[in-house]
C-alpha atoms as one frame of an Amber mdcrd trajectory, in Angstrom:
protein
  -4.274  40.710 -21.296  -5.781  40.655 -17.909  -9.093  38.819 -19.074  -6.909
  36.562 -20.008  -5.307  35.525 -17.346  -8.105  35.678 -15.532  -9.338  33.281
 -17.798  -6.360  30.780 -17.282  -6.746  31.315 -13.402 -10.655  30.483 -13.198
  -9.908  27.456 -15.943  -6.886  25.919 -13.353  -9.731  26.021 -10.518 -12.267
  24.314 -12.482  -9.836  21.684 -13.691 -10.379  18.109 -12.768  -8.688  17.102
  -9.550  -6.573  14.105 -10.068  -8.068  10.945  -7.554  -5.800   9.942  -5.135
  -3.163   6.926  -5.752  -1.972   4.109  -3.498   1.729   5.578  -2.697   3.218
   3.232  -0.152   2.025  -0.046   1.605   3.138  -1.027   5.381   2.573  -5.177
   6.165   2.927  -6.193   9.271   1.791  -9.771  10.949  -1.638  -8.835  10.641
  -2.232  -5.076   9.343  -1.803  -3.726   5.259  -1.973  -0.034   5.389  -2.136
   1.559   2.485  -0.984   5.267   1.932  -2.056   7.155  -0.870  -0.799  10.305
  -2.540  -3.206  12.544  -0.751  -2.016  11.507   2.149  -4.890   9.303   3.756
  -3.991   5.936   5.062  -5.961   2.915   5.577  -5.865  -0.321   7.268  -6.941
  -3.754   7.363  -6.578  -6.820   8.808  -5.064  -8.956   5.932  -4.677 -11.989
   8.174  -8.137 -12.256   8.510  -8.530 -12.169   4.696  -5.988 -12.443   2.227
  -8.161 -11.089  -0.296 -10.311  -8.073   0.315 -11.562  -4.413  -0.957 -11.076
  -1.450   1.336 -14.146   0.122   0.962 -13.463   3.087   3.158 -10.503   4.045
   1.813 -11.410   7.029  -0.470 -12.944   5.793  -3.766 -12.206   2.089  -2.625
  -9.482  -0.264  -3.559  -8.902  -3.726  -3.498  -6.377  -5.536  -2.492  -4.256
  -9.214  -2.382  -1.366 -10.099  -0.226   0.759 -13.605  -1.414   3.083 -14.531
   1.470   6.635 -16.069   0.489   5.405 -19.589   1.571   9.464 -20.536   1.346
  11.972 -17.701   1.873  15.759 -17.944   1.638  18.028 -19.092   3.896  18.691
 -16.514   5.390  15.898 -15.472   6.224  14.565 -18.317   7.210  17.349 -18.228
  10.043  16.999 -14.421  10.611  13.052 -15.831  11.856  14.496 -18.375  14.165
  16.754 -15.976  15.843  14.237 -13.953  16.885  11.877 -16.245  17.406  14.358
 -18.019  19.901  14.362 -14.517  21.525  10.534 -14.183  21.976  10.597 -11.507
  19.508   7.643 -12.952  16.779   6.030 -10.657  14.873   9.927  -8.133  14.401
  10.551  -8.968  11.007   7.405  -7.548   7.607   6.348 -10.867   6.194   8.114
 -11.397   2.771   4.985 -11.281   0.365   3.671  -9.379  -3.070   0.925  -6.452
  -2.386  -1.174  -5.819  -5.283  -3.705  -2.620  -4.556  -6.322  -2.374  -7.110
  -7.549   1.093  -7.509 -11.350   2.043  -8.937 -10.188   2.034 -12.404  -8.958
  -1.184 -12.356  -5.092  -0.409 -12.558  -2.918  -2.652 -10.384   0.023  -0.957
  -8.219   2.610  -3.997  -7.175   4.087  -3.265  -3.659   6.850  -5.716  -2.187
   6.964  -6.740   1.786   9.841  -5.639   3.012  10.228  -2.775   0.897  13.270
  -3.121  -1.235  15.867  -0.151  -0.375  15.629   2.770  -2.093  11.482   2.290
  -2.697
């Protein structure tokens, strides 16, 4: 009985730790940073390019932001408030976050996040 369990105790340290997955994205004007499940975040300037890998970021993931190009109403007035204040830049850009991970798999993120997420 004890073999055996120190069997099962040896086999859960040799087994496979799981790669980290994207957990969270933050957009800003000009920053996407990424969180993942083990707790490392990234960041890049998605202004710059649209389109891009994060390289650095632990095994490497890609990434593609699509901007709203014609938001509601609302918000389209909730903009002009604030930019009538001087205060560009308050409101996440309303746009789709895909993060591609190294396998391939594709994690959809919204900007804002939706409540609740």
């Amino acid at each position: 009985m004890k073999r055996m369990i120190l069997l099962m105790m040896l086999a859960g340290c040799a087994a496979p730790v799981a790669a980290p997955q994207p957990q969270a994205v933050r957009l800003t004007d000009r920053a996407l940073a990424l969180t993942l499940t083990d707790g490392t975040r990234c960041t890049v300037d998605w202004a710059a390019a649209p389109v891009g890998r994060m390289d650095a970021c632990g095994p490497g993931y890609g990434y593609a932001v699509t901007v709203e190009d014609r938001p509601n109403f609302l918000r389209q007035l909730a903009e002009g408030l604030f930019l009538a204040m001087g205060a560009e830049g308050v409101l996440a850009p309303m746009a789709e976050v895909v993060i591609t991970d190294p396998a391939g798999v594709d994690w959809v993120f919204t900007s804002p996040r939706k409540a609740g997420e």
